[in-house]
N, C-alpha and C positions, 0 to 999 in steps of 0.2 A: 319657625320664626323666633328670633329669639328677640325679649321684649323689657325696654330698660323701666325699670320700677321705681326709679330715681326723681320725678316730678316735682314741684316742690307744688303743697296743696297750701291754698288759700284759705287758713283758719276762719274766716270771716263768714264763709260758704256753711263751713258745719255748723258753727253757731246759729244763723237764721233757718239751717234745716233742722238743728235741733229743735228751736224753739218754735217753726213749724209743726214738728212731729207732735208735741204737748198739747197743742192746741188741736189738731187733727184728733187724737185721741180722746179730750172733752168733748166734740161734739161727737165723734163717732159712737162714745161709752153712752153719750145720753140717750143715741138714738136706739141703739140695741139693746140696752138697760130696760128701755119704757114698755119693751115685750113681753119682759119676766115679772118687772115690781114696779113700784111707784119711787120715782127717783126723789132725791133732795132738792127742796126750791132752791138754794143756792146753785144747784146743777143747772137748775132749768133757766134761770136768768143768766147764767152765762155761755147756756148755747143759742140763746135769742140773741144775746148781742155781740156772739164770737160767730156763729153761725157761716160756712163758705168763708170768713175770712183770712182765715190760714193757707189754707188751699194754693190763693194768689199768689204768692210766697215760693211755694213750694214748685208752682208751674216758673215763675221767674228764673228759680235758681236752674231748673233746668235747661229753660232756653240758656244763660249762661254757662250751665256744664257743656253743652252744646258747641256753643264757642271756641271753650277750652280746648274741648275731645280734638274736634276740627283743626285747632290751631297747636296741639301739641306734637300730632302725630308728624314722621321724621318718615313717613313716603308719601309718594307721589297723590297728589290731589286727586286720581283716580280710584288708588287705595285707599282713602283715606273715606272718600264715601260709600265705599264696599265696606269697609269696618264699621260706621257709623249704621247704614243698613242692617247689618249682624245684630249691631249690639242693641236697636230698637225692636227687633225682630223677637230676641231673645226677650225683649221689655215683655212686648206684646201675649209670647205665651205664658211669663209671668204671671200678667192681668188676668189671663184667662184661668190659672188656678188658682188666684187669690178672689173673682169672682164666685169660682167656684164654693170653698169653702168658707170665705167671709158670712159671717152674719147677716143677719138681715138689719137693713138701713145703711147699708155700708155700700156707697160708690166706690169701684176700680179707679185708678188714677193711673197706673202702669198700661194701661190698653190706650188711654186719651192721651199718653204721651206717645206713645208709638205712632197712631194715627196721625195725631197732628204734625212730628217729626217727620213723618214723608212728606208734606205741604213745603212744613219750614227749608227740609234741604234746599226746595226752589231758590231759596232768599241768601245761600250761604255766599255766594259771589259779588252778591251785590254790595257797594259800597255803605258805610255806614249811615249817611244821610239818607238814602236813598230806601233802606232798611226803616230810618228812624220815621221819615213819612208814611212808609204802607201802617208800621205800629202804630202813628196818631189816626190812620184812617180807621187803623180798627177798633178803637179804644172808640171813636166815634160811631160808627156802626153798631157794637155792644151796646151804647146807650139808648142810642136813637130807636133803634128797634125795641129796647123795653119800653122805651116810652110811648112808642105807637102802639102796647098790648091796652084793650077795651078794660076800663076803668070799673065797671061791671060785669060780671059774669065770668066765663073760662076763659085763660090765656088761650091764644092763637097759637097752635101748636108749632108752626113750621118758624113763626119769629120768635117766639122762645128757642129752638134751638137754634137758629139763627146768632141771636146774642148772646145765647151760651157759648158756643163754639168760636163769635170772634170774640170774648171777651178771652177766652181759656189760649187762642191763638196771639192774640193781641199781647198776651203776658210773656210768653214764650220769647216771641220775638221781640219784647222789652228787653228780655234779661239777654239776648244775644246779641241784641243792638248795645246794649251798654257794654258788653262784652269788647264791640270795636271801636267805643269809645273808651277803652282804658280803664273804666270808671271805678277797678277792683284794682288798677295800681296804686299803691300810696292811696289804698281809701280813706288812711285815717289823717292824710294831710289834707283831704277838701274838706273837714268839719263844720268848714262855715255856710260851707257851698249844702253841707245835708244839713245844717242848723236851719239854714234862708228856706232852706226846702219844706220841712218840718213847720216851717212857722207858717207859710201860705197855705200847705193843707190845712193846721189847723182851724185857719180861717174861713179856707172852705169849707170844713165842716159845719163850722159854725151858723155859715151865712143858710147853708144846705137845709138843715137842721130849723132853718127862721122859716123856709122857704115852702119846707114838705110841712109846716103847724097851720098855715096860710092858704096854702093853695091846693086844689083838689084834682091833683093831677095823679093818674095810673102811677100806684108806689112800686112798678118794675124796674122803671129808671133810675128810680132811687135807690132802688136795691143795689143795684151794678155801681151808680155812683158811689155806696159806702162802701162797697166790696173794692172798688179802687183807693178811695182815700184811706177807708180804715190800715189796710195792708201797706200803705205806703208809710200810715203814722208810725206804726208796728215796727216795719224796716228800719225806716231813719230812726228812732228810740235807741233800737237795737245797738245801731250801728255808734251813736253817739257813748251808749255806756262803753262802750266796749273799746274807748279812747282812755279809758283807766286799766292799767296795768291791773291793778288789783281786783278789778268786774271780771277781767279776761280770768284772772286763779280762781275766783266764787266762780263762776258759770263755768269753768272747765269738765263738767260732767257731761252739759250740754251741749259742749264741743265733741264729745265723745258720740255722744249719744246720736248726732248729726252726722258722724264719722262713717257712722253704719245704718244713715236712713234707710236706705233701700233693702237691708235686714229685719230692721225694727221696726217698718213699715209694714211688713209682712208679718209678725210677731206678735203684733198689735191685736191683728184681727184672730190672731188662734191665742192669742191670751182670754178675748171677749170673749170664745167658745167658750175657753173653757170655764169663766167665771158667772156666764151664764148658767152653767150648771149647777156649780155651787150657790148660786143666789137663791136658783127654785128650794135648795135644801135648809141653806141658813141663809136666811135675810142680810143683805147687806147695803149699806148705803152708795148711792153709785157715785159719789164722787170719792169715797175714799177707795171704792175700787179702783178707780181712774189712777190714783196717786200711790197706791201699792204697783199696780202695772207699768206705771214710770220707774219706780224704784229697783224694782226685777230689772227692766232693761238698762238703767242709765248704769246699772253696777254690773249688769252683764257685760255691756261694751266697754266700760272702763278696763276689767278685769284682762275680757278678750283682747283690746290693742295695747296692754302691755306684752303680749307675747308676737302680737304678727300686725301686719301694716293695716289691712282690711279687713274688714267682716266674712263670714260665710259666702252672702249671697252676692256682695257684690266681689270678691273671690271669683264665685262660679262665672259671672255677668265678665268679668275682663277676658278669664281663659277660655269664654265661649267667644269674645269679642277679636279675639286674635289668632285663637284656635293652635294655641300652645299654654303651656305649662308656666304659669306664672309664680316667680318664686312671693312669700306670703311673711315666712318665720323673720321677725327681728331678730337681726345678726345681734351678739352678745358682744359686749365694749372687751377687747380683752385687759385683762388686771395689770395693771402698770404695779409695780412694787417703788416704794416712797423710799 
């Protein structure tokens, strides 16, 4: 099969996966750090209050890659969820060797997108409103059931996953719903529309925030409430700077570094290996490990996508998803003489 590598990618995607990955990585450093040594208090307040909210983000952009995948391919809507199957398939045993050797504290996220991705195909037909209703039922559902966990004692085991799972569902099918709402064409002409956005979360934080000082009510609903607002404040920030030319040239590492999440994703966790080792030898602080680990990779895929379109893995991830030979090497401009 031979397979056009021509698409044109939406910079806006890498950026909030970059800037996912970062975040993914401070909480993941702190949690496998606190095995070997005692981390920096600076570390440790900024994984209490980034804590899961990266994540959100990251499941979004997939439900959206989702969309994409769905809507770019050039056969038949039969084929089209035979490849989609492949290429979650291939996610799935991913997960299972990044379980494997990940560190400890370290959640898979490649296995809970697989899984869920069979649920979601259900939804791919469906019209967008019709998508955008079951996503508000379950952003409800994710709530509701935190908030029904006993205010005392141990979570309820089966409504904790319960609201795990439509919350982590719920996200997916946000980013694929907005996917049929257009909402990545011309995203930097709705500015107003994610400024108006931004400004109501804000305020729901706020009021959230009066609400959880006041009232004694199970902090599981609350949890899931800031895990949606916080990620959505995050988003729209995001999305706003990056209406300056000049943020897009500063953060271009980040766009890099996003370019090849599902590399550097994996990368992450065999860096922690191995800097766990060096920690037990020479003591080091764990958030400047954090930021030497970014620095390795943001310059590794810099380096890497000046020679070729994709990263490694996700390389391997397309030519298992088509089951042909995908070409990779950046054609060279040939030399014009002046």
């Amino acid at each position: 099969m031979k397979i056009n590598n021509s698409y044109k990618r939406i910079d806006t995607m890498d950026y909030l996966r970059g800037f996912a990955l970062i975040g993914v990585l401070l909480v993941n450093s702190f949690q496998v750090i606190s095995y070997f040594s005692d981390n920096n208090g600076l570390h440790a307040e900024l994984f209490y209050i980034f804590n899961r909210k990266f994540y959100p983000i990251l499941f979004f952009l997939f439900g959206l890659g989702c969309y994409f995948f769905m809507n770019r391919s050039k056969q038949k809507v039969s084929k089209r969820y035979f490849l989609f199957f492949r290429r979650i398939g291939f996610l799935f045993v991913l997960g299972l060797i990044h379980t494997f050797y990940a560190p400890p504290g370290i959640n898979d996220v490649l296995t809970v997108y697989a899984v869920l991705g069979l649920f979601m195909a259900m939804f791919f037909k469906l019209n967008k409103w019709s998508n955008f209703i079951v996503t508000m039922m379950l952003i409800a559902l994710s709530i509701i059931t935190a908030f029904c966990q006993p205010y005392y004692g141990e979570r309820i085991e089966w409504l904790t996953i319960l609201s795990d799972l439509s919350k982590w569902f719920s996200l997916m099918m946000l980013g694929f719903t907005m996917g049929q709402f257009k909402f990545f064409e011309n995203i930097y002409g709705k500015l107003k529309y994610v400024s108006m956005f931004l400004l109501v979360i804000i305020c729901t934080y706020v009021i959230l925030l009066f609400v959880r000082t006041s009232i004694d009510i199970t902090p599981g609903g609350f949890e899931n409430l800031e895990d949606y607002i916080v990620s959505s404040m995050m988003f729209s920030i995001l999305i706003i700077i990056l209406q300056w030319d000049r943020a897009k040239v500063l953060l271009s590492p980040i766009k890099f570094y996003g370019q090849m999440s599902l590399t550097n994703y994996l990368a992450q966790s065999a860096l922690l290996i191995v800097f766990s080792y060096i920690i037990s030898i020479v003591p080091i602080n764990s958030l400047i490990m954090c930021f030497i680990i970014h620095a390795v990779l943001i310059a590794f895929s810099t380096v890497w996508l000046k020679f070729y379109n994709m990263g490694p893995v996700e390389l391997i991830l397309r030519c298992f998803t088509y089951w042909s030979i995908v070409p990779n090497q950046k054609m060279k401009k040939p030399f014009v003489a002046s």
